[in-house]
C-alpha positions as CSV (number, residue, x, y, z in Angstrom):
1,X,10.7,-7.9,33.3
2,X,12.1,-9.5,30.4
3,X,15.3,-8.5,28.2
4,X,13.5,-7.4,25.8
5,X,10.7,-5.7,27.7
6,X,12.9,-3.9,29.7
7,X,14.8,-3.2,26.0
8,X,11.8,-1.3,24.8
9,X,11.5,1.5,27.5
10,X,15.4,1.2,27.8
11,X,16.6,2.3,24.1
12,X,17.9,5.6,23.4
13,X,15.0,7.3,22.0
14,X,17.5,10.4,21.1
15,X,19.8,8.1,18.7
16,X,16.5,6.8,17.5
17,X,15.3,10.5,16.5
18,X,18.6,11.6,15.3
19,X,18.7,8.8,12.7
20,X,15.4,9.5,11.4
21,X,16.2,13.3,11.5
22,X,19.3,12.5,8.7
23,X,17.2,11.0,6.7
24,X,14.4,13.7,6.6
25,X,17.0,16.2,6.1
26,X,18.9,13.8,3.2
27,X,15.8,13.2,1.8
28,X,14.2,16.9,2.1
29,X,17.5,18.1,0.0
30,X,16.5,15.9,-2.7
31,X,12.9,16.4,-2.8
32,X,14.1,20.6,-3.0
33,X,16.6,19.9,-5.7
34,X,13.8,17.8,-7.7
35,X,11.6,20.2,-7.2
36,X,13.5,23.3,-9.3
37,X,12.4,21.1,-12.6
38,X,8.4,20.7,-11.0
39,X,6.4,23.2,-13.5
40,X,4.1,21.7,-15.5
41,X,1.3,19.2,-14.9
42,X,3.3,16.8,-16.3
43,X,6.2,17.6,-14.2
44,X,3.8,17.1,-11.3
45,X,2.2,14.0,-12.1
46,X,4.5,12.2,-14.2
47,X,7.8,13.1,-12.9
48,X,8.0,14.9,-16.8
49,X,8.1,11.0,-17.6
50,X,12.0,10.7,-17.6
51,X,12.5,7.8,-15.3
52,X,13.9,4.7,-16.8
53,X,12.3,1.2,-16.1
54,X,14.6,-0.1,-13.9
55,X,14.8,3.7,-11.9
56,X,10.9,3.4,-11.8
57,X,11.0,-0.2,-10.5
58,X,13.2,0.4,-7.7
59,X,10.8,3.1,-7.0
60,X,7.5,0.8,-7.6
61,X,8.6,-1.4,-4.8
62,X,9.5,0.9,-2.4
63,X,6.1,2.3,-2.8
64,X,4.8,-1.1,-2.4
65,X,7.2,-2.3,0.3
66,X,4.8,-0.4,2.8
67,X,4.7,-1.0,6.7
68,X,2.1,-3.4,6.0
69,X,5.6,-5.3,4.0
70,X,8.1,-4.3,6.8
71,X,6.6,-4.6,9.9
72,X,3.1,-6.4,9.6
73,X,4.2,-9.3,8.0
74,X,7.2,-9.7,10.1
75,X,4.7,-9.7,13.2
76,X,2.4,-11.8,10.9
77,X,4.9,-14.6,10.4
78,X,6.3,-14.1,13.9
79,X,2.8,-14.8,16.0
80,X,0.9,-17.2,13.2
81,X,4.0,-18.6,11.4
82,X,2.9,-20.3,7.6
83,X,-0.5,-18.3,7.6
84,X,1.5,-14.7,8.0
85,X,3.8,-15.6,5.4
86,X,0.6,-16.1,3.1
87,X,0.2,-12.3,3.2
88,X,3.5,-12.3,1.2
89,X,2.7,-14.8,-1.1
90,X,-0.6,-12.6,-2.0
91,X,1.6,-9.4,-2.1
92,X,4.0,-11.1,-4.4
93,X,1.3,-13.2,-7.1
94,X,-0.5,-10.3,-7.8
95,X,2.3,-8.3,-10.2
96,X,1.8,-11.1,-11.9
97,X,-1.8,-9.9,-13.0
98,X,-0.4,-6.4,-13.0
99,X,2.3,-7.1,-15.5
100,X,0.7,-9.9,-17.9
101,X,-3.2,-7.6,-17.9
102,X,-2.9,-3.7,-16.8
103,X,1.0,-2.3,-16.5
104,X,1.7,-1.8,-20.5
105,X,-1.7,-1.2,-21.5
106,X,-1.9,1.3,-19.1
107,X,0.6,3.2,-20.1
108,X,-0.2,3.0,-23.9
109,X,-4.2,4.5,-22.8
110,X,-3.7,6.6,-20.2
111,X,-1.8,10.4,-19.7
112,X,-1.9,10.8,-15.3
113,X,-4.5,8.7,-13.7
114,X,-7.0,5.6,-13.8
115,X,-9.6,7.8,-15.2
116,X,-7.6,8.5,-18.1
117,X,-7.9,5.2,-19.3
118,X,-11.7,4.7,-18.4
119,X,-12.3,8.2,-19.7
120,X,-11.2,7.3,-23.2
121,X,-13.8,5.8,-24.7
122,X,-16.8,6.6,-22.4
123,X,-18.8,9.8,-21.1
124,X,-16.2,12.0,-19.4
125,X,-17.3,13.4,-16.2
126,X,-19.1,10.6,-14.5
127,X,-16.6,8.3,-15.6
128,X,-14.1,10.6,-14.1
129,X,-15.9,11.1,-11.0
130,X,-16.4,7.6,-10.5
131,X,-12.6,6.6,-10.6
132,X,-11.6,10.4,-8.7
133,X,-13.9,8.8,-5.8
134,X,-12.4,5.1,-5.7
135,X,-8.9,6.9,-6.1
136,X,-10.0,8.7,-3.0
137,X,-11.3,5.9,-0.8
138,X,-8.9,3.5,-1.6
139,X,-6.0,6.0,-0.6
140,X,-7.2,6.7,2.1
141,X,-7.9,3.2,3.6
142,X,-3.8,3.2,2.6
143,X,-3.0,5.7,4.6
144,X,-4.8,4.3,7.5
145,X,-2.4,1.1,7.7
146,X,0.9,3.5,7.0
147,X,-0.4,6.2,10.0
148,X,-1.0,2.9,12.5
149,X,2.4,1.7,11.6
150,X,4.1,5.2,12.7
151,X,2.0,5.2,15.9
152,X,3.1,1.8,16.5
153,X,6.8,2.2,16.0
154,X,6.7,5.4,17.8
155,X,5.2,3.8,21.0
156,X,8.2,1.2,20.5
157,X,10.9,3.4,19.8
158,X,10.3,6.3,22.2
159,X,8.8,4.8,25.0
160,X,5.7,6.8,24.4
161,X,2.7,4.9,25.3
162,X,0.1,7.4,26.1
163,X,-2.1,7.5,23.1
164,X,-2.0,11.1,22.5
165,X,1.8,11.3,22.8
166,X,2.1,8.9,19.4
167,X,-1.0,11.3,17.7
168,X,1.5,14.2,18.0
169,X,4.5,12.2,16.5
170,X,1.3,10.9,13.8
171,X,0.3,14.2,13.3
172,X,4.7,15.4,12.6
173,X,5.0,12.4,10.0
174,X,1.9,13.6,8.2
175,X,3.4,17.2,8.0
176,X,6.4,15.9,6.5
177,X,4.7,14.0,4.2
178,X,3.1,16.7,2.8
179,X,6.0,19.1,2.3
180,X,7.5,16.0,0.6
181,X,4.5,16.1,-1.9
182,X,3.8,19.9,-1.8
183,X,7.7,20.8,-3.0
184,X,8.8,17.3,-5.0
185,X,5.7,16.3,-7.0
186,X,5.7,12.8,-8.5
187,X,9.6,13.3,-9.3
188,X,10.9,14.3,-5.5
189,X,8.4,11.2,-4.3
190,X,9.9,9.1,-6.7
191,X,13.4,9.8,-5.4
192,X,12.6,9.3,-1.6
193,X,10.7,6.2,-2.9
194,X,14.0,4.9,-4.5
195,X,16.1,5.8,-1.2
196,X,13.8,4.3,1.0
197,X,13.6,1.0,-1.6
198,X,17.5,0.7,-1.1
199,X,17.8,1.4,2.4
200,X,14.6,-0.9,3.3
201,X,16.4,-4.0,1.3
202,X,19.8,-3.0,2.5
203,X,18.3,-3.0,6.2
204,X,16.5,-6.0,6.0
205,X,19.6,-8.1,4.0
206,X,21.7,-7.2,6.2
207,X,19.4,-8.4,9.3
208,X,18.5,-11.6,7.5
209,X,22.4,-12.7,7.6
210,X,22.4,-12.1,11.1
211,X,19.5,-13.8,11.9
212,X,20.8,-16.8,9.7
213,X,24.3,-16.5,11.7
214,X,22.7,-17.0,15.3
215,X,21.2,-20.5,14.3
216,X,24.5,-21.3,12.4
217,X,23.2,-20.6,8.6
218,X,20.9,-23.3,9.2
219,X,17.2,-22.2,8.0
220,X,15.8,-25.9,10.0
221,X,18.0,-24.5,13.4
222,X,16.0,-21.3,12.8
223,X,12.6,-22.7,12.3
224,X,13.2,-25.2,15.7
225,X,13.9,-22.1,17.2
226,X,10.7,-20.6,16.4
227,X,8.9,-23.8,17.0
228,X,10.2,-24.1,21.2
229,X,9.5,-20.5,21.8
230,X,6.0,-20.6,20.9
231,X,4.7,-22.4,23.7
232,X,1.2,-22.0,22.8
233,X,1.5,-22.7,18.9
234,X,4.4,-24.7,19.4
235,X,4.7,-26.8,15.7
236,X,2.1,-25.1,14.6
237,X,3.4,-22.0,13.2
238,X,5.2,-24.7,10.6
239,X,1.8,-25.8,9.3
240,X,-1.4,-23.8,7.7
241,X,-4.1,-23.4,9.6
242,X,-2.7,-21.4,12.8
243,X,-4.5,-18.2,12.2
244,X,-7.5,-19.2,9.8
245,X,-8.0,-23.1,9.7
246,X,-9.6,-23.3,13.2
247,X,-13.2,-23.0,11.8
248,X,-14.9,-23.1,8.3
249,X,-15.6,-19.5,8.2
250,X,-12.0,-18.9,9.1
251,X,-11.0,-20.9,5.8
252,X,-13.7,-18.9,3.5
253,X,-11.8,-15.8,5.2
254,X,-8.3,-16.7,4.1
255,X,-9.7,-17.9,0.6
256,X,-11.2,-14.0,1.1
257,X,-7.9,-12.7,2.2
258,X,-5.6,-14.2,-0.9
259,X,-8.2,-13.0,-3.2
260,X,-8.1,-9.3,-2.4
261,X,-4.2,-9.5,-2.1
262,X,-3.8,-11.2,-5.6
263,X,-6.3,-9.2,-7.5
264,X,-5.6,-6.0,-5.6
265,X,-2.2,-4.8,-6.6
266,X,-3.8,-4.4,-10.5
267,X,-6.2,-1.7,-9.0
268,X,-3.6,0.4,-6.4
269,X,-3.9,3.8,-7.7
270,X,-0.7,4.8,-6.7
271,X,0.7,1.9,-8.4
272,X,-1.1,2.3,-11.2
273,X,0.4,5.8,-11.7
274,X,3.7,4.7,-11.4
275,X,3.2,3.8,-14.9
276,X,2.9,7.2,-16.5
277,X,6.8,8.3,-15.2
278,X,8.5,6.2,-17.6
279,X,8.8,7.6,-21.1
280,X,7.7,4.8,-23.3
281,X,5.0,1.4,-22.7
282,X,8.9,-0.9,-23.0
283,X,10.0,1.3,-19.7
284,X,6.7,0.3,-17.9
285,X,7.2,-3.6,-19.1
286,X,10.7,-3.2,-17.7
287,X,9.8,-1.4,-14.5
288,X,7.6,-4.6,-13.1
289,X,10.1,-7.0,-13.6
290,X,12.6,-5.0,-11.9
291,X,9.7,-4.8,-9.2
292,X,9.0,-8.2,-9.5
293,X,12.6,-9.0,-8.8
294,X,13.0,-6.8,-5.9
295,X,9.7,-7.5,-4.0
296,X,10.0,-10.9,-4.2
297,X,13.3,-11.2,-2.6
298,X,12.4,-8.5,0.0
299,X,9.7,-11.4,1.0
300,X,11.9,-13.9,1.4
301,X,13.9,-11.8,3.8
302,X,10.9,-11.3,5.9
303,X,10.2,-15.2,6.0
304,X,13.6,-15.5,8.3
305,X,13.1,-12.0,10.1
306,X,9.2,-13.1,10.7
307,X,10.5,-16.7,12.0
308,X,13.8,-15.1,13.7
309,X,11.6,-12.8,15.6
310,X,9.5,-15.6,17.0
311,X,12.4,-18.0,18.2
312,X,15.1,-14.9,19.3
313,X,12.4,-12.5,20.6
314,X,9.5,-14.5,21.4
315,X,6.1,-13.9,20.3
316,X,4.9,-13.3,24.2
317,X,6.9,-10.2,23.9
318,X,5.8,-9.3,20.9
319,X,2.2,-9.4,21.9
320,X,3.3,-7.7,25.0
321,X,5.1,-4.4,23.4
322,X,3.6,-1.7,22.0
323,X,2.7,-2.1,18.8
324,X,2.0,-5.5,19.4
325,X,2.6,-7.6,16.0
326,X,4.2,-4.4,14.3
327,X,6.9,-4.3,16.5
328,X,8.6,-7.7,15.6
329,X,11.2,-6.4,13.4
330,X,12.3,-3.5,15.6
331,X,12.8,-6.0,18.4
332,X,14.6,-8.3,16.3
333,X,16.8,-5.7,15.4
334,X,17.1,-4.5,18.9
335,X,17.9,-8.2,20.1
336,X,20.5,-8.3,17.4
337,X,22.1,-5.3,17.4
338,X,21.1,-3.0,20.6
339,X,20.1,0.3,20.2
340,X,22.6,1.0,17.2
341,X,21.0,-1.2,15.1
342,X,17.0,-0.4,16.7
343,X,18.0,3.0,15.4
344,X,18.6,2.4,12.1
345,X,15.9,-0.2,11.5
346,X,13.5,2.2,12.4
347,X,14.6,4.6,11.0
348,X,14.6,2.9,7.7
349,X,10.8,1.8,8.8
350,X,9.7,5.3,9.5
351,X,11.1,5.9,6.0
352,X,8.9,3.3,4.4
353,X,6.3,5.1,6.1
354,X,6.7,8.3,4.6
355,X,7.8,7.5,1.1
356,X,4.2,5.1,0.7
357,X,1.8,8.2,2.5
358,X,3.7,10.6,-0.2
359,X,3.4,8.8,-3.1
360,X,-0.3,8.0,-1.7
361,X,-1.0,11.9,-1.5
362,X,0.2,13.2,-4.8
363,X,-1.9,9.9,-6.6
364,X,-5.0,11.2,-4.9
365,X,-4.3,15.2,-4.7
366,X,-3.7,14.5,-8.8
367,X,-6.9,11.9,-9.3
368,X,-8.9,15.2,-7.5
369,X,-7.6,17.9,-9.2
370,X,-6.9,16.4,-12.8
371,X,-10.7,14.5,-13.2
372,X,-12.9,16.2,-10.7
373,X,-11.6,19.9,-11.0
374,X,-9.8,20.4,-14.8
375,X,-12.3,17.5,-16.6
376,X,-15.6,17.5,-14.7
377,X,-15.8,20.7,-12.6
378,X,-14.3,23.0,-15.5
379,X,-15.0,20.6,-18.6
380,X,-11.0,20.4,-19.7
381,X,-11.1,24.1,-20.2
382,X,-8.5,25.8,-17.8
383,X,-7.3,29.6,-18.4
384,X,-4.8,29.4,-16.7
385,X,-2.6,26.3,-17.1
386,X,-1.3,26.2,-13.4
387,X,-4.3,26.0,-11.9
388,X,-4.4,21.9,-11.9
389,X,-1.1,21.6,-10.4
390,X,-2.2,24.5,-7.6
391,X,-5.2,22.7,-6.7
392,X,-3.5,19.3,-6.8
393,X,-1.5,21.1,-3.6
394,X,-4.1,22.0,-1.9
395,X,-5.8,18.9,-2.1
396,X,-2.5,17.2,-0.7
397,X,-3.1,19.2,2.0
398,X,-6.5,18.3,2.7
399,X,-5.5,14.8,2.0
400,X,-2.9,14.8,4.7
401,X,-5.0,16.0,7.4
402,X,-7.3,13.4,7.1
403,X,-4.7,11.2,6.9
404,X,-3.4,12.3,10.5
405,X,-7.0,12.2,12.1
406,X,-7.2,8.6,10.5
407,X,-4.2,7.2,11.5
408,X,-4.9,8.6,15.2
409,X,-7.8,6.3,15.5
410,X,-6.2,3.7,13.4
411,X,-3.3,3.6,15.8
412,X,-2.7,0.3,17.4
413,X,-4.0,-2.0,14.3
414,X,-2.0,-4.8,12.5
415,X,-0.5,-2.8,9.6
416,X,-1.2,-5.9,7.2
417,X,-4.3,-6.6,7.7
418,X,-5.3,-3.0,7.0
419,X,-3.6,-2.7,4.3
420,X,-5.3,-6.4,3.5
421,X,-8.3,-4.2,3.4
422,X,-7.5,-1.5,0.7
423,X,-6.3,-4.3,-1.5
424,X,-9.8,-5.4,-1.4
425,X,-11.6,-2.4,-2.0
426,X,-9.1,-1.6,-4.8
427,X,-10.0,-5.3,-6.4
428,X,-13.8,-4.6,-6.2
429,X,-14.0,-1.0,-7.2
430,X,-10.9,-0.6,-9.6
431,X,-10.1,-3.9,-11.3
432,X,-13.3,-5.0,-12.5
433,X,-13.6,-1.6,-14.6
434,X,-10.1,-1.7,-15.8
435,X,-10.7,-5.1,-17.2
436,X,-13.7,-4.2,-18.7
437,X,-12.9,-1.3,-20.2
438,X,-9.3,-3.0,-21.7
439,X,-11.2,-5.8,-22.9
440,X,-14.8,-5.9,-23.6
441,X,-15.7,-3.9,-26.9
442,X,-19.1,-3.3,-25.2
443,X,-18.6,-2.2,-22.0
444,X,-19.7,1.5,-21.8
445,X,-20.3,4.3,-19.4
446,X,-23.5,2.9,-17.1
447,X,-21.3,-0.7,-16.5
448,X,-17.8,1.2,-15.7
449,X,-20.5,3.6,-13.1
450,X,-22.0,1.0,-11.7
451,X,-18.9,-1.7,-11.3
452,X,-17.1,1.2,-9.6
453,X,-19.4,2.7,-7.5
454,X,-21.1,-1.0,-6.5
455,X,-17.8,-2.9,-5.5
456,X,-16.6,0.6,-3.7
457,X,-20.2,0.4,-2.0
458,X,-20.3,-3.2,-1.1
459,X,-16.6,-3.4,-0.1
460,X,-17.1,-1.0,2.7
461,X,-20.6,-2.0,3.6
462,X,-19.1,-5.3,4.0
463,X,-16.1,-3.6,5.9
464,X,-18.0,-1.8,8.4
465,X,-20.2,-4.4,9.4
466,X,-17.3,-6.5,9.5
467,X,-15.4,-8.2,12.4
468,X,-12.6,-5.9,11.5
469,X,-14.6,-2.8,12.8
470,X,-16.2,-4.5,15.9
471,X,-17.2,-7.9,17.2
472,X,-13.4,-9.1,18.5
473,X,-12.2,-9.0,21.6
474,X,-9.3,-6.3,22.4
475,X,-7.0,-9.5,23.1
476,X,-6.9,-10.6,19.7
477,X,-3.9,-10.8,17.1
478,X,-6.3,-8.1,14.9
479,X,-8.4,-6.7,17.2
480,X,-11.3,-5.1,16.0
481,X,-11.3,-1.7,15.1
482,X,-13.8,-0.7,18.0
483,X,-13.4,-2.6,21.0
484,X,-15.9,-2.7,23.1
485,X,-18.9,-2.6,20.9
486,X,-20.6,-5.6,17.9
487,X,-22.8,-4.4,15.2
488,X,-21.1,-6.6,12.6
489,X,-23.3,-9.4,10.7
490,X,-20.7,-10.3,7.8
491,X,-18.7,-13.2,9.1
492,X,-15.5,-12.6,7.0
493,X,-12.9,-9.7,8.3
494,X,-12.2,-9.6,4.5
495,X,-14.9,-9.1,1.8
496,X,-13.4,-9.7,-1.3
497,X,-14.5,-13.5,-2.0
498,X,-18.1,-11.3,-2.1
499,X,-17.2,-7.8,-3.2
500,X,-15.1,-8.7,-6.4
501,X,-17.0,-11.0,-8.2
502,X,-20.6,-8.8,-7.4
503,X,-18.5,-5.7,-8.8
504,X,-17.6,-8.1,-12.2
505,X,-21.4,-8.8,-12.4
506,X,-22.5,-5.0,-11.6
507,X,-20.2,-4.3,-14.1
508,X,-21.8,-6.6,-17.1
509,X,-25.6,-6.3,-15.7
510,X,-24.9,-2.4,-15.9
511,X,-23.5,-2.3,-19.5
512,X,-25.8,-4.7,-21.0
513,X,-29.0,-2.7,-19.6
514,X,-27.7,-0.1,-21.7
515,X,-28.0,0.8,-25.3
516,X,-24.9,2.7,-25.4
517,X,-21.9,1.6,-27.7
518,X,-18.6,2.7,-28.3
519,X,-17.7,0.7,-30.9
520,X,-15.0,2.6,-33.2
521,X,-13.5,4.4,-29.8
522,X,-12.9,0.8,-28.5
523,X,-10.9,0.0,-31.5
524,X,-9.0,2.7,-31.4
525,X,-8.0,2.1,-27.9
526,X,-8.0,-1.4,-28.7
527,X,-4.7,-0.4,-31.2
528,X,-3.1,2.0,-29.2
529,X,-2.9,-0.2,-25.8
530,X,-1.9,-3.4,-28.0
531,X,0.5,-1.3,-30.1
532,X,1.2,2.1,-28.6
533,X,1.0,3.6,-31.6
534,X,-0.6,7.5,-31.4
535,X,0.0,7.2,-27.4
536,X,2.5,9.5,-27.0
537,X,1.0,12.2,-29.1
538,X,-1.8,12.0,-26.7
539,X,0.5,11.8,-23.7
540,X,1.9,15.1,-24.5
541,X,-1.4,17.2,-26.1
């Protein structure tokens, strides 16, 4: 048995649980504290909007530094070299399209969620229903890549490799998750968000400059490294192609791939939401650069920890671990530092975890209870003015559970890739009606229904019948989701390079097969997302 091998059943799975305990117990204290100021919906939802831009963009990226950032790209870049680091490119581009088209008109149109902005200047309910039920899906497909991260890590860090060992410790980082959401609302989240933002960049600095250190600060020592212990890929991992230039179809894939990743970030509900915490449109300008800044030096780290964990681990032993890809950076940091520093790298990955599944919950608990129940199911007229916030909680609830049961059959998966997936759903059932409704004077109620609900429905058509679900053999670097079994007929894991543009086109076939117009409430919305001006009158009545 190898070093490491023997490494991985041989850590000290009590240090690794007592690190992870401080921080629940740190971050629990906070989230309670928070909590005393949680008791209106805007409280809830918005945090009471008293973040400043450069608190809420410290807090964007550590909701969008997921697992999928930490640990599946490391494995990405660590097993297929230049193709895995493509994921971070993706990740990266797309605030570009969130800052220059959606982040500050956003925030001048909208008061809690998406459908606040689609709601404006359209029919109400089935607007609202429509962007409750992407909010929904696309959440949840998020949840599924954060769950198969803990079950991965868990299997690494506590030598628990029985399947329904790490759906017990699944099951304890959903509960926590929702206590997190249940007690903090948006402004607890956003605190655990901002402590897991620091410790995650912190963490991964500071393993970066080691990495650096063992091939003498010299990044061409570093990739050599990674280049002899690849015996398979050898060079390769240098050069594009590794993971999707073997065949045609491959190619269309990874054109698929950086399609859904660039467009996708601009229709993240949870990121989207992020928005409505800062007090004015200048705060939410403000808050993507600061993301912008942070995220993309975060993916710089993980080019050295993605290439250090190829020539200092090995990627053999990474496929060989539990977790398989996901566990790259925990045995890095376990090569580098023994258990001390296994400990704290994971538990600054469980953290990740659970700050991304929080802020996931309370965006889709409040997308729920704020269009479905207050605007559709009881018209905007509540008696009693708690009621929204109440059922918001027990939606969280709800949410988590499925969450847990997902992430139990999720377990095992490559964290980016999944997460590859709700980028794509989010760019096909979100973005197309966002732009629409921002931009196009015509666009009205039948286009924003059909756009939404036809790139949600053709997305996960595709997604089922997908090599993702089934098709691949179990020896893979993504395996399919169910082994064993093929009923796919789409060639492409990912369907965006279809899904997106037929959700554009559903979008203008739907509105110009309809006589509605909207006209004057276009140009009033038209004003108040260029300008601001009457949006914070509206935020607050």
């Amino acid at each position: 048995m190898s070093p490491i091998a023997a490494g991985v059943t041989g850590n000290n799975p009590a240090l690794n649980i007592g690190i992870f305990a401080a921080f629940v117990l740190i971050t629990l204290v906070v989230v309670f504290r928070a909590s005393r100021n949680t008791k209106t919906a805007a409280d809830y939802y918005a945090a009471g909007r008293s973040f400043t831009g450069p608190q809420n963009g410290v807090a964007i990226s550590g909701d969008y530094l997921s697992a999928a950032s930490f640990l599946g790209i490391a494995g990405a870049i660590a097993l297929n070299g230049y193709d895995g680091f493509l994921y971070s490119i993706g990740f990266l581009v797309a605030w570009l399209v969130a800052l220059l088209l959606v982040a500050e008109l956003l925030r001048n149109t909208g008061k809690y969620t998406m459908g606040d902005v689609l709601a404006f200047r359209m029919r109400q309910r089935p607007v609202r229903a429509a962007a409750a039920t992407s909010t929904l899906v696309v959440s949840f497909f998020y949840l599924l890549a954060q769950m198969a991260g803990a079950g991965g890590l868990v299997a690494l860090l506590l030598g628990v490799t029985n399947k329904a060992g790490q759906a017990v410790v699944i099951a304890v980082v959903g509960v926590i998750m929702i206590v997190y959401v249940l007690v903090g609302g948006m402004k607890g989240t956003t605190w655990v968000q901002i402590i897991k933002a620091a410790l995650l960049i912190t963490g991964a600095l500071a393993m970066t400059i080691w990495v650096l250190a063992r091939f003498g600060f010299n990044l061409s020592e570093l990739l050599g490294g990674a280049v002899d212990a690849n015996t398979k890929a050898g060079a390769k991992v240098l050069e594009p192609g590794l993971q999707y230039g073997a065949t045609g179809t491959s190619k269309l894939d990874f054109l698929s791939l950086g399609l859904a990743l660039v467009l996708g970030t601009a229709g993240l509900p949870h990121i989207l939401m992020r928005f409505y915490t800062v007090p004015t449109a200048k705060e939410a300008r403000r808050s993507v650069v600061w993301a912008i800044w942070l995220i993309g030096i975060f993916y710089l780290f993980t080019l050295v920890l993605g290439y250090g964990a190829g020539a200092i681990v090995g990627p053999d032993a990474i496929r060989a671990a539990p977790g398989k890809g996901n566990s790259a950076a925990p045995l890095l940091a376990q090569a580098l530092g023994g258990p001390v520093l296994l400990g704290l790298i994971a538990a600054v990955a469980f953290a990740t975890i659970l700050a991304v599944v929080a802020g996931l919950t309370i965006t889709a608990s409040a997308s729920f209870a704020h269009d479905i129940y207050a605007n559709v199911i009881k018209k905007g007229e509540l008696s009693d003015k708690n009621a929204e916030v109440r059922v918001a909680r027990i939606t969280a609830v709800v949410i988590g559970i499925v969450a847990i049961v997902g992430g139990i059959v999720a377990n095992g998966q490559n964290v980016a890739f999944l997460v590859a997936l709700a980028f794509a759903v989010a760019a096909s059932a979100n973005l197309p009606t966002i732009l629409y409704s921002l931009f196009w004077k015509r666009f009205n109620t039948q286009g924003a229904l059909w756009s939404t609900y036809g790139g949600l429905a053709i997305s996960i058509v595709l997604i089922v019948f997908s090599p993702a679900v089934s098709g691949k053999p179990s020896t893979a670097s993504t395996p399919s989701m169910i082994s064993g079994v093929d009923f796919h007929w789409f060639p492409l894991e990912n369907p965006g390079i279809v899904s997106i543009p037929l959700a554009f086109l559903l979008g203008w076939l739907g509105t110009v097969l309809s006589k509605e117009r909207s006209g004057p409430k276009y140009a009033e919305m038209e004003v108040r997302a260029l300008t601001g001006a009457g949006a914070e009158k509206a935020v607050e009545h």
